[in-house]
N, C-alpha and C positions, 0 to 999 in steps of 0.2 A: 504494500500500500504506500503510496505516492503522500509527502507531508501536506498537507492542507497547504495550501495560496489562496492570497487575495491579488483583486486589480481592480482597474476600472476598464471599462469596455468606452470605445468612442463611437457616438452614435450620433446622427443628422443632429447639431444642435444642442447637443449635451452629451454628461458622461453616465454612467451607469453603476457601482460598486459588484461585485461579484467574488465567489468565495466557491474553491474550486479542490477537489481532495479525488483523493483513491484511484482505480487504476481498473480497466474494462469498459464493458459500454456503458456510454454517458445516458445517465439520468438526470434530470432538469426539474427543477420544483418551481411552481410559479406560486407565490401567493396568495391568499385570497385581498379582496379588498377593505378589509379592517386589518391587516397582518403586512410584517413585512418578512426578510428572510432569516428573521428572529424564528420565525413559524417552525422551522425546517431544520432545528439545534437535533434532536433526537436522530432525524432521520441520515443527517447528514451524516453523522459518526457511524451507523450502524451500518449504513449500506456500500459506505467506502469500502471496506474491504474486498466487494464482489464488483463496486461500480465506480465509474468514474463520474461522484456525484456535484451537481453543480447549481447553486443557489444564485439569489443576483435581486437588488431592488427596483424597482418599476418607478418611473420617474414620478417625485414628490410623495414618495413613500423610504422610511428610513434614513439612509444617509446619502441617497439620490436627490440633486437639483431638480424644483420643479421644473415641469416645461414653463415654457415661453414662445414659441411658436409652435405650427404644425408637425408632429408625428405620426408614426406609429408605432402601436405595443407590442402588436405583432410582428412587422420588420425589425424591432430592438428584438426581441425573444430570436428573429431568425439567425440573427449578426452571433448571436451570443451563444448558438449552437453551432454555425457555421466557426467561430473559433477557437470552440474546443477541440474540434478534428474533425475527420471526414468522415465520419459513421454518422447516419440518423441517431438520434435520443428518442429513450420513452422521457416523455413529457408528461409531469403529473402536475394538475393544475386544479386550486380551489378556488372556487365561484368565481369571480371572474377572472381568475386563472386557469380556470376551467375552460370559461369563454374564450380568452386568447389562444389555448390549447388547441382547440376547434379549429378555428381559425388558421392557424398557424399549419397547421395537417391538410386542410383543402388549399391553404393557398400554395404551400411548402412541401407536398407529399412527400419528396426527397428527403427532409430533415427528420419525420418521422416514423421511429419503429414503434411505437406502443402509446398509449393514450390510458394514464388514469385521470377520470375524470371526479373528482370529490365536491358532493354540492353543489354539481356545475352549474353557470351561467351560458348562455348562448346566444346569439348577435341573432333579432329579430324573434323574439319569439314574444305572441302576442296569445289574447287572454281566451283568442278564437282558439285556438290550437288545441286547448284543452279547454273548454267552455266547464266541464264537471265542478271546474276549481273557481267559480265567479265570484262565490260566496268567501273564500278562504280569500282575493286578490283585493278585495274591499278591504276585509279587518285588517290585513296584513299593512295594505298600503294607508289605512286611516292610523294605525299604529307608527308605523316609522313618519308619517307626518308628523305627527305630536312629537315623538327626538326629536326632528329637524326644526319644528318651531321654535322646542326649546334651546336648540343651540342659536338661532336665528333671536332670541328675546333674551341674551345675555347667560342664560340658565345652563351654563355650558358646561361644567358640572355633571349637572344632571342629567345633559344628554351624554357624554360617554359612556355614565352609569346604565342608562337607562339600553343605548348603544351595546353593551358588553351583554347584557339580559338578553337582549332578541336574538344575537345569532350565537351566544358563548353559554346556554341555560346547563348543559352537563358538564359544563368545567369544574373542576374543585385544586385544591391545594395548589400549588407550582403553576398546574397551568394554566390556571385563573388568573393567579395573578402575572403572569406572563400576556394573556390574550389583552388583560387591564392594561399593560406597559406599553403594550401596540396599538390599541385605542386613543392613548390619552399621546402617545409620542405622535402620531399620523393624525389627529383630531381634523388637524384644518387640509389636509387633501381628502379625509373622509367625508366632512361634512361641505366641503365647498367646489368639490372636484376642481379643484385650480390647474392640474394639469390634464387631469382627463378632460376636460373641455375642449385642450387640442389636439387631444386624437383621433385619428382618421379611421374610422372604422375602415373594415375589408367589403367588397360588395362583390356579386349580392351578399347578402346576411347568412349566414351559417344555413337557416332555418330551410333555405330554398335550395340550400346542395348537400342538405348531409346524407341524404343517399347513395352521393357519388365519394363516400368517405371507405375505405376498405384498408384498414389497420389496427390490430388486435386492440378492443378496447375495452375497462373494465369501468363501468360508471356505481359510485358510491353513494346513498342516500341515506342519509339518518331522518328516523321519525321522531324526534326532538327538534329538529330542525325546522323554521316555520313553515305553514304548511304550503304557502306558494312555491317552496321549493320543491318539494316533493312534487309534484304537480308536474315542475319542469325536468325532475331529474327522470322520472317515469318516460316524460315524452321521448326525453333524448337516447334513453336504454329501449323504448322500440323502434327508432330510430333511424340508430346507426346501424346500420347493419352487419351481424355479427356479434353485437354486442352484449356482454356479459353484464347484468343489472345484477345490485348488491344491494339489499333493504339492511341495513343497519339499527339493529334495537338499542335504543340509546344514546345513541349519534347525532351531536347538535352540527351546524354548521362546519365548524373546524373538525372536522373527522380525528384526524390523524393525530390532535389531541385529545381528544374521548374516547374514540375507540382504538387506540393502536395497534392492538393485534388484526382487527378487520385489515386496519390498511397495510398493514406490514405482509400479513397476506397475499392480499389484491396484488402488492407490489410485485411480490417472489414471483408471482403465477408470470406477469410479463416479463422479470427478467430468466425464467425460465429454471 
């Protein structure tokens, strides 16, 4: 096993930090969007020794500059594969790490061998798609209005507390207060998307070619996790095609710290 590195990656417009260890095929963690590559302390140690694993901040998240003009998340995630070597990576990616995961596989099919997808998010997907879930998109969404009020009315505070509740509700000891550390450090690209505003989505939307996606994929959905995800994570494991759906009992949001053994699993089975 190769000693752990860091660097920064140079991308259209900015730089990017990144942290890079062990030796085999590259595995790529992308994080969710209350999280940065703090998420991925666990995984990183453990699976070095089989992978050549590689973590990295998403601009204005961590210790990434925000953006300031036009990007993409997905052509940064490509540069960042393409420099680790010439092999495709499995790419494992939570909610909207998950989303650029996708993305990144239809528009990049070269870059990828594997797709875990944890809680994922997906580019275009509307409330038509699964109509069954109308009732769960309301509470869900009149919910996370009220955080965002509250951080919009100075009560800011209480929106990360409140922020940490909706998607971290089976957290406890360490990783609690770890998911807290990532909330309250990332607050204002969380709640203001300052750089996600200039990112360039990929078109069309996921939604309208993920059948043309054919790359081993394992999708992870916890039922603690609020229920418009689930909703989307069901769509997206009938899907893709091929694809392996995993119902996780207990499993809020951040999977891979509530359930680790699930995803520690899920992981092995793609690297084989």
């Amino acid at each position: 096993m190769s000693a752990p590195r860091s660097g920064w990656l140079e991308v259209p417009g900015g730089k990017l930090p990144y942290e890079i260890a062990g030796s085999g095929p590259p595995v790529v963690f992308v994080a969710a969007a209350i999280c940065d590559l703090r998420q991925w302390h666990r995984e990183f140690e453990k699976f070095s020794p089989r992978a050549t694993v590689v973590r990295y901040d998403r601009r204005g998240f961590g210790r990434a500059p925000p953006a300031t003009a036009a990007y993409s998340d997905v052509e940064d995630l490509a540069l960042l594969i393409q420099s680790v070597g010439k092999e495709p990576a499995i790419v494992v990616g939570n909610s909207n790490g998950g989303r650029i995961a996708i993305d990144l596989a239809l528009d990049h099919p070269d870059l990828v061998r594997g797709l875990l997808l944890v809680a994922s998010g997906i580019s275009g997907f509307d409330s038509d798609l699964a109509p069954e879930g109308n009732a769960d998109y309301e509470r869900d969404g009149a919910r996370m209005k009220d955080i965002f009020d509250a951080w919009t009315a100075g009560r800011k505070d209480e929106a990360k507390d409140r922020m940490l509740e909706y998607w971290c509700s089976a957290q406890t000891g360490a990783n609690r207060e770890l998911a807290r550390e990532m909330i309250r450090d990332n607050a204002q690209e969380i709640f203001t998307d300052a750089s996600a505003n200039f990112n360039t989505p990929s078109k069309p939307p996921a939604v309208q070619r993920i059948g043309s996606l054919h790359v081993r994929t394992v999708v992870l959905q916890g039922d603690r996790d609020e229920p418009t995800m689930n909703h989307i994570g069901r769509w997206i494991g009938k899907s893709i095609p091929g694809a392996r759906y995993v119902a996780v009992p207990g499993g809020d949001h951040v999977i891979n710290l509530s359930k680790p053994d699930v995803f520690d699993a899920s992981l092995d089975s793609l690297l084989g």
